[in-house]
TIMI-980453 format. One line per 4 residues: number of its first residue (from 1); their letters; for each residue x, z, y of N, C-alpha, C. Coordinates in pm, whole numbers, plus 50000, padded with zeros to 5 digits. Each point is the difference from the previous one (the first is absolute). Layout:
# TIMI-980453
NUM) A) X/Z/Y/X/Z/Y/X/Z/Y ~ ...
This chain:
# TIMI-980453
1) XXXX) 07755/11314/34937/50063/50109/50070/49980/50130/49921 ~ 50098/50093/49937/50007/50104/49972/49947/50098/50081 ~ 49878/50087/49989/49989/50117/50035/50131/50096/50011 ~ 50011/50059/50129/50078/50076/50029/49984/50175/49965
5) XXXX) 49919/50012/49956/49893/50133/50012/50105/50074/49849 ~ 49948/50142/50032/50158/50095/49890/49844/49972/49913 ~ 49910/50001/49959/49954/49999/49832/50040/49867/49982 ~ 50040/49861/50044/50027/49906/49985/50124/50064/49887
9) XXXX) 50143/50015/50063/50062/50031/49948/50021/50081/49880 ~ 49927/50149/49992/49974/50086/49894/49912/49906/49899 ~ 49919/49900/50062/49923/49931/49847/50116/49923/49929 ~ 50072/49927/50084/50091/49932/49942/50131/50080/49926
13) XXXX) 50046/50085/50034/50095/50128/49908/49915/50037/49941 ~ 49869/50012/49936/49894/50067/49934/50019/49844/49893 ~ 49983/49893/50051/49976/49890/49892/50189/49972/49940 ~ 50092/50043/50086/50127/49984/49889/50033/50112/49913
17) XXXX) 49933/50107/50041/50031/50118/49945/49891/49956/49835 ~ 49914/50044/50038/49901/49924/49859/50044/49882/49897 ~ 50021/49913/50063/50088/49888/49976/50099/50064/49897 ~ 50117/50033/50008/50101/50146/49951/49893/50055/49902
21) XXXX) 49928/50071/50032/49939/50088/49901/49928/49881/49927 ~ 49960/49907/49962/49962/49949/49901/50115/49943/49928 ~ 50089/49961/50014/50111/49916/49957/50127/50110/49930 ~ 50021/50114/50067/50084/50053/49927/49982/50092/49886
25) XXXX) 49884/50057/49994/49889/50019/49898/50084/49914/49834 ~ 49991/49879/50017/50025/49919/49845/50137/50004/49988 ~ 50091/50050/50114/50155/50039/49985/49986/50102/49948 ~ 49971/50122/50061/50016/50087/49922/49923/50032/49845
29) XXXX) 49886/49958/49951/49948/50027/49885/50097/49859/49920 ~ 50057/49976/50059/50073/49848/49910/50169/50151/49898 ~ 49997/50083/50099/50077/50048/49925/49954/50177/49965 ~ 49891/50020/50060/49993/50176/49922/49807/49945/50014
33) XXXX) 49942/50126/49900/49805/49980/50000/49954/50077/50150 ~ 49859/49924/50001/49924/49978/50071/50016/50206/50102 ~ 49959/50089/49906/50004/50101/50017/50123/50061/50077 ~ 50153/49989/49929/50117/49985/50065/49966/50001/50102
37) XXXX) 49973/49836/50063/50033/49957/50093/49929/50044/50151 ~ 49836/50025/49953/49918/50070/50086/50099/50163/50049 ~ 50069/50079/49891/50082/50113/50056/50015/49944/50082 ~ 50169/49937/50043/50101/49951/50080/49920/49964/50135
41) XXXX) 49817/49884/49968/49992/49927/50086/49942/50146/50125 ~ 49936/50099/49900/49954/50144/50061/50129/50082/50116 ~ 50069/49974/49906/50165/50056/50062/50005/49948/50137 ~ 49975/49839/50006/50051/49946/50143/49911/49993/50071
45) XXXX) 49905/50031/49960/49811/50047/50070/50073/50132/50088 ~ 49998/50098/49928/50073/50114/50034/50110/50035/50166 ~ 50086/49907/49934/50109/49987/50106/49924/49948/50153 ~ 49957/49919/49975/49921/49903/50131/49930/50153/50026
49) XXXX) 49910/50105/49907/49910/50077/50064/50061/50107/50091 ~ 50138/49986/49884/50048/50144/50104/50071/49976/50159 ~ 50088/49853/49987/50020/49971/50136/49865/49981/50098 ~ 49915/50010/49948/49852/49982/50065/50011/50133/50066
53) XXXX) 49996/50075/49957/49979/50128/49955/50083/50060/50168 ~ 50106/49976/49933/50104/50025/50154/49937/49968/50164 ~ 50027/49847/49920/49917/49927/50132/49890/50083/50090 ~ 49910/50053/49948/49921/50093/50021/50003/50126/50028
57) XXXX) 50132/50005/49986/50076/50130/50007/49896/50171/49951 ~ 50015/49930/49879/49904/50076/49865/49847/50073/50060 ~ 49931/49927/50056/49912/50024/50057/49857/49892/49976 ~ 49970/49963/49901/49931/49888/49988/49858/50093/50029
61) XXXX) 49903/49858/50033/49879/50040/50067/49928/50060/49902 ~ 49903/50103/50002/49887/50059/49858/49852/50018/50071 ~ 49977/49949/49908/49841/49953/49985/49959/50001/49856 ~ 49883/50064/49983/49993/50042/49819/49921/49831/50007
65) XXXX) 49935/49947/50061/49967/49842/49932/50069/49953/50028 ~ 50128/49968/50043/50109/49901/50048/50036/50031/49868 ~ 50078/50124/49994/50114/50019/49878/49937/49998/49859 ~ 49856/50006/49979/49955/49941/49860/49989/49893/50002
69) XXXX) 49964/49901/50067/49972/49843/49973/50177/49937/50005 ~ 50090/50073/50091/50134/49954/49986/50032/50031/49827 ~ 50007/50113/49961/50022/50029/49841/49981/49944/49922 ~ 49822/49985/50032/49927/49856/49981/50066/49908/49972
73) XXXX) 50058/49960/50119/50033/49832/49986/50179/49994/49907 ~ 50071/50100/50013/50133/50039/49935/49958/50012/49820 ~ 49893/50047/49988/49923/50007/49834/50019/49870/49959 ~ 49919/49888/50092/49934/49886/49947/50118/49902/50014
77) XXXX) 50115/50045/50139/50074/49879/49981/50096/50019/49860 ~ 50015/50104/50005/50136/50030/49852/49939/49999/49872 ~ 49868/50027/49991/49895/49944/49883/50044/49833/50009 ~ 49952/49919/50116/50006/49841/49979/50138/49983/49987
81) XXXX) 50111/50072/50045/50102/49960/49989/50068/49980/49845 ~ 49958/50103/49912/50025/50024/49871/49966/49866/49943 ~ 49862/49966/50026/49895/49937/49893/50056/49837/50053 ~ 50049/49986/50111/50105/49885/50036/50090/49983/49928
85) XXXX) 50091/50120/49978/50106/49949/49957/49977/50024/49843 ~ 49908/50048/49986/49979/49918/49849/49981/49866/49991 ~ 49919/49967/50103/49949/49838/49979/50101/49944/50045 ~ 50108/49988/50053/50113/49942/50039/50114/49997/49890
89) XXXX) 49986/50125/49960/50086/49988/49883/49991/49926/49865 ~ 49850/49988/50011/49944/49892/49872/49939/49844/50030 ~ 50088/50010/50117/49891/49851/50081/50137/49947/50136 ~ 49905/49870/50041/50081/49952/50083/50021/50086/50117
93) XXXX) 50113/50041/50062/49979/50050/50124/49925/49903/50147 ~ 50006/49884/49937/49929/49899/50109/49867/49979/50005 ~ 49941/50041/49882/49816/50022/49969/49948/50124/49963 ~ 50078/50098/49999/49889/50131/50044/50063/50067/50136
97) XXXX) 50113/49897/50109/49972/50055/50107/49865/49946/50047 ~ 49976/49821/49960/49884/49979/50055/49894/50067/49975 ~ 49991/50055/49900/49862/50062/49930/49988/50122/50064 ~ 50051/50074/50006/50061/50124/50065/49941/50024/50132
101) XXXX) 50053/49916/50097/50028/49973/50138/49843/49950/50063 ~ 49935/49978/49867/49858/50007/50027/49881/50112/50051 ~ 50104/50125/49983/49935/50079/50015/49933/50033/50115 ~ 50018/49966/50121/49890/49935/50118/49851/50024/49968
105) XXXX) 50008/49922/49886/49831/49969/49962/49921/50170/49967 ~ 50070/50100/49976/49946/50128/49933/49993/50075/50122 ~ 50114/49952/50083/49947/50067/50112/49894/49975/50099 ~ 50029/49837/50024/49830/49949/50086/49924/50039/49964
109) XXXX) 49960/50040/49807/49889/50029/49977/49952/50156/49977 ~ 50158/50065/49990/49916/50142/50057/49964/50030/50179 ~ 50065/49877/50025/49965/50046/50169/49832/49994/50034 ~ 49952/49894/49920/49877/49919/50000/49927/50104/49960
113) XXXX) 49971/50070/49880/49943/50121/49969/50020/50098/50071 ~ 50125/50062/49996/50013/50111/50093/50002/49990/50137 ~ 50054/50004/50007/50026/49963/50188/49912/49892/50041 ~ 49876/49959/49915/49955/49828/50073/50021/49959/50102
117) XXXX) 50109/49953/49966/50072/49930/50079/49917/49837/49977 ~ 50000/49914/50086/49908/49876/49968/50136/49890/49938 ~ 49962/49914/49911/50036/49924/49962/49949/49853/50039 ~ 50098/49897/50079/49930/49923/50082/50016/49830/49855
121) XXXX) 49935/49947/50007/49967/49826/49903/50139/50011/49947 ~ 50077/49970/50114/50148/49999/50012/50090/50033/49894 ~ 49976/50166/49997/50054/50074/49936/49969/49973/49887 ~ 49881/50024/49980/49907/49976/49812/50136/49879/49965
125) XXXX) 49939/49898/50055/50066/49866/49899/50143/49995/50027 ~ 50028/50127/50051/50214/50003/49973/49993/50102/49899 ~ 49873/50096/50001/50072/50105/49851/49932/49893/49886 ~ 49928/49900/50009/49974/49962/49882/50086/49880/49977
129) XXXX) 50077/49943/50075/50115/49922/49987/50115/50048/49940 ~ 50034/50162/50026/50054/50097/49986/49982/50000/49828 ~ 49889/50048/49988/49949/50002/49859/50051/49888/49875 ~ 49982/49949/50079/50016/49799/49939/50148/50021/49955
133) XXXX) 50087/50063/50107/50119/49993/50013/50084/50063/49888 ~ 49932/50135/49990/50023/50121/49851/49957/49877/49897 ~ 49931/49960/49966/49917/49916/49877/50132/49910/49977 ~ 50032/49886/50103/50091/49907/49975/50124/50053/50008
137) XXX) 50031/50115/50038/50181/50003/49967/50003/50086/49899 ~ 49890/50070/49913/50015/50084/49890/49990/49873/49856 ~ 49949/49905/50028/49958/49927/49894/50156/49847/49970
């Protein structure tokens, strides 16, 4: 039985949307470089922000630690986004989404330090399965 619940849904438009963003990535560097393509992919970053923007009816919430760790996280995704589509552009698009998509593991483990957050048996032997996982689809 499908959960009925709206993050049900938003995870799942969150997993086709991603889905999309790993895959069209090796379309576009298949015909302009890595750099190019991060512009354009910035461009349609953009568009989504500004209908955001509306939506909100130009009023978004401010908080000086909200809006640095958001910047934050806008730094690091268009940093990984670059350094993707390099690796996409020189690699399979089907093994550095897996490699990629690993990134889970950097976050459990800053949660674990920072935030100690607990890490239960469970977890350990899925990021180290995880691990296993980077090893065998890079090789």
């Amino acid at each position: 039985m499908i959960p009925q619940k709206e993050w049900f849904v938003f995870a799942i438009l969150a997993l086709i949307m991603w889905g999309l963003w790993g895959f069209f990535p090796k379309l576009s560097t298949n015909y302009i470089n890595p750099k190019s393509a991060l512009v354009y992919e910035v461009l349609g970053s953009v568009i989504v922000g500004v209908i955001i923007f509306f939506l909100v009816g130009f009023k978004p919430e401010v908080h000086p630690k909200g809006i640095i760790f958001a910047l934050l996280t806008g730094i690091a995704a268009t940093l990984g986004t670059l350094f993707f589509l390099y690796a996409v552009s020189r690699g399979k698009a089907s093994t550095t989404v897996v490699i990629t998509a690993l990134y889970p593991l950097i976050t459990i483990m800053l949660a674990l330090l920072i935030l100690h957050e607990p890490i239960s048996l469970k977890q350990g032997i899925g990021m180290l399965l995880a691990l296993a996982a980077i090893i065998l689809v890079a090789i």
